[in-house]
N, C-alpha and C positions, 0 to 999 in steps of 0.2 A: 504494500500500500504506500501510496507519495506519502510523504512531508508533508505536514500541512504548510501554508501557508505564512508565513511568518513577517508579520504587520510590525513595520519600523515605530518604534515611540515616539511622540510627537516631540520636536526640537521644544530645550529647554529654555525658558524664556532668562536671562541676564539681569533682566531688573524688575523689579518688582513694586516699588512706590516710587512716583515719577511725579515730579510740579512742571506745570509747562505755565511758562513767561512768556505774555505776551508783550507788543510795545503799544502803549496807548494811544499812542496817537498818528497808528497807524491801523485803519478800518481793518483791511484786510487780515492783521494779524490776529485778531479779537475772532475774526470767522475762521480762518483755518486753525485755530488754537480749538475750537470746539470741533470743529470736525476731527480732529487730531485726537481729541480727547476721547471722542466716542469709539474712535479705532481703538486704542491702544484698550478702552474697557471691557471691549469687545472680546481682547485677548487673556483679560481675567486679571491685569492688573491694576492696582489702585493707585489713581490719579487724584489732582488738582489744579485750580489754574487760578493765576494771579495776576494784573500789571506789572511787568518790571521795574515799576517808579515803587511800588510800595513793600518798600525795604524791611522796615519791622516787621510786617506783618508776613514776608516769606521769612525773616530772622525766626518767627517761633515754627516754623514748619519743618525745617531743615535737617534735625536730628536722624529723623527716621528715613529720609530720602538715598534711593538707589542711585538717581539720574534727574538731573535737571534737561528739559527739552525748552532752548530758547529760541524764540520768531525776534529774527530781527536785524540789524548790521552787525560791525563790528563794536559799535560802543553797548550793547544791549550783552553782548557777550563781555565786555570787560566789566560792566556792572556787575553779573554775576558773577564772574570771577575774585570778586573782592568781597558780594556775599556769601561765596563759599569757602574762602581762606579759612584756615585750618579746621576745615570739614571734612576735605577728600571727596566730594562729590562730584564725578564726573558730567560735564557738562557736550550736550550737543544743540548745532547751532545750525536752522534753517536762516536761509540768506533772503531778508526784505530787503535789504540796504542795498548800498552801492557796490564797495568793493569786496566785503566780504572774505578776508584774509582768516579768520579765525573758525567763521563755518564750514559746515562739511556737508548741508545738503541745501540744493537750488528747488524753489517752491514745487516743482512741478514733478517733482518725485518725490513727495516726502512718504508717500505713504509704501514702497518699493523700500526706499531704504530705513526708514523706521522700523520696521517688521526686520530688517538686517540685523539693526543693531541690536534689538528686543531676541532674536537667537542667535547673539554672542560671535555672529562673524563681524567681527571688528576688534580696534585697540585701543588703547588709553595713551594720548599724549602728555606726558608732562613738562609745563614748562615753568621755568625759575619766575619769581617774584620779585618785585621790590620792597624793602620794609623802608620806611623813613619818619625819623623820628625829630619833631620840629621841637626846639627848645630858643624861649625867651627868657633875657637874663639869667638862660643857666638854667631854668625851670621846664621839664616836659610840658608841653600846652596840646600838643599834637599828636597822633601816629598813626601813619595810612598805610596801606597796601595800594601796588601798583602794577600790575599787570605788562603795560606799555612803557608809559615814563613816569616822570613828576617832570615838569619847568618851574624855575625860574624867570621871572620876567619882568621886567620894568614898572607895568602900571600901567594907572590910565595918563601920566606923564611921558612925553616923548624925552625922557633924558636916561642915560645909560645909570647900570647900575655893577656895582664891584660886589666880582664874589670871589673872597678869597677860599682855595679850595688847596683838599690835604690829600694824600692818596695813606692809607696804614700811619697814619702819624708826621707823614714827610708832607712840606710844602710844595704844591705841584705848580701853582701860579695863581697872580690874580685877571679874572677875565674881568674886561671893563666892554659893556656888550651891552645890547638891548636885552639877551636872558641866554640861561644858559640849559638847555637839556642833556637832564643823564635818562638813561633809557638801557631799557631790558635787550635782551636779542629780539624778541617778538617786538618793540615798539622801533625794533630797526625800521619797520616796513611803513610806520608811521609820523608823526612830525620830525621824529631823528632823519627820515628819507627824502623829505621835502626841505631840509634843512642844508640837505647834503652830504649827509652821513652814509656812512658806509651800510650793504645790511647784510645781515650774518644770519645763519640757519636757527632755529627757534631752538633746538635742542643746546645750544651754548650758555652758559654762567655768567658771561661777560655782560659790564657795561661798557656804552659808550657815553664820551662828554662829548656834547657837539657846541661851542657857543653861536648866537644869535646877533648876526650883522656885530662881530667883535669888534671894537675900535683902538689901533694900534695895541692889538695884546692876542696872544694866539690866537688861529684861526682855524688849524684844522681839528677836525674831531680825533679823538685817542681811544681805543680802544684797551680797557682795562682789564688784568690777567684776572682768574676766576675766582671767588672768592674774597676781594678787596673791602674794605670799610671807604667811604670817603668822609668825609666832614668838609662841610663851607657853613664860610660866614659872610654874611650881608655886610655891607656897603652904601649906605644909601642914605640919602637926604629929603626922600621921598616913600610912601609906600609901595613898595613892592608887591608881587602876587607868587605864590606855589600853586601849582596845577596839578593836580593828581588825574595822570589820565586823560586827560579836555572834560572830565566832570565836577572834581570838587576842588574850588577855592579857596584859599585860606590867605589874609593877608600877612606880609613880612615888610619888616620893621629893622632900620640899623640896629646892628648888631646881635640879629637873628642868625641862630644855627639850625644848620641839618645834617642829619646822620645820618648814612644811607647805607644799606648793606642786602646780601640776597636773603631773601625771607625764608623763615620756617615753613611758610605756604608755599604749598604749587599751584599754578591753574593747571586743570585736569579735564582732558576734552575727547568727546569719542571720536575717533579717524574708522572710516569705514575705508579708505583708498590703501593703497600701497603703504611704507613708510618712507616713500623719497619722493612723497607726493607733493613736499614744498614748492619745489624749483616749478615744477608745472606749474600750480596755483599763481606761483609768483610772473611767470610767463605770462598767464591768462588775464591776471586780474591787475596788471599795468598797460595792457595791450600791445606787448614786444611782439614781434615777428620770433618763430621759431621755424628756420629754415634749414630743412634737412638735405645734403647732397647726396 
């Protein structure tokens, strides 16, 4: 007599409580975030869904969470990225935005590769952080996570501003500039690139310093070995601004310090492509020619 028949087990689902972020003020997100939603409960896992502006209220969700699923650019994805610092919550990211360097699925396949990720063909990227700790008079007033970079930058005065900066304790120079950015390997592709910065593969430790329209004082950006502390101090006879990311503001004030070093956090993001999938993205998503002989 045959064999019977022997029925394959249905593929193991990967994650299991999932928030999906949507961007508010973006219609279309709000609708595929519930179509999104009904798939994925379909498949027997328990979901939620939130605006990505309302920060506290995913801060009490997050404990229990497998996967975050975020609609939206690249700044919707750094936002989460800093809500999920020292959580480990891997984050995936449908592309509403423009450039989209940090997502990994285009609107018109999400439910194709959703289902991918949900049975575990796929990987976890991790990539380095920034920690920066803002201190007045000597006193912590501040401490952000950053994903991309932090700036430096003059103000709403058009007058340069001095930032004396230390590389592990040694003087490295003072830039006297409109501002100065330190930036992750992943925010190479962002104001560090537009700046003129060089840009390095997202898996690197490194920062770079790039200054901003510098005036008679270095100019080119330096790329820093892995692992470094910097320390600067403000300069200024005006108020200054720190940027975290192009999201959060914080003014600075002569004789303000920053401490900057790689964070204890990773951003953690699902890749369903290859893993040398950068170079392509980055081909695609500046619109270079990629001509094969």
């Amino acid at each position: 007599m045959a064999d019977a028949q022997t029925i394959p087990d249905p593929p193991q689902l990967s994650f299991r409580n999932v928030g999906l972020l949507y961007h508010p003020k973006l219609a279309e997100s709000r609708v595929m975030a519930a179509e999104i939603l009904e798939f994925i409960e379909s498949l027997g896992v328990s979901a939620w869904v939130s605006s990505s502006w309302s920060e506290e209220a995913i801060k009490t969700r997050l404990k229990k969470q497998d996967l975050l699923i975020v609609l939206g650019g690249d700044g919707s994805l750094l936002r989460a990225a800093r809500l999920t610092a020292g959580q480990a919550i891997p984050i995936l990211g449908i592309n509403l935005g423009r450039l989209g360097f940090l997502v990994e699925i285009q609107p018109a396949e999400w439910r194709d590769r959703v289902r991918q990720a949900f049975e575990g063909d796929c990987w976890i990227e991790e990539r380095m952080m920034l920690h920066a700790v803002h201190l007045h008079k000597g006193q912590r007033v501040n401490v952000c996570e950053a994903l991309n970079e932090v700036v430096i930058s003059r103000g709403k005065l058009a007058r340069v501003v001095r930032v004396n900066t230390y590389i592990d304790g040694s003087f490295l120079t003072t830039y006297t500039a409109d501002g100065l950015i330190i930036s992750t390997a992943t925010g190479s592709t962002a104001y560090a690139l537009a700046a003129g910065g060089p840009i390095l593969p997202p898996e690197l430790k490194n920062f770079l310093l790039i200054p901003l329209a510098p005036h008679l004082s270095l100019e080119r950006a330096i790329v820093l070995s892995k692992g470094v502390a910097v320390r600067v101090k403000i300069s200024t006879d005006h108020t200054a601004n720190l940027t975290v990311d192009g999201q959060i503001e914080i003014d600075l004030v002569d004789g303000d310090e920053l401490i900057l070093s790689a964070s204890r956090s990773v951003g953690r993001f699902v890749r369903l492509q290859d893993k040398n999938y950068f170079y392509q993205t980055l081909m695609q998503r500046l619109g270079w020619p990629q001509n094969r002989k």
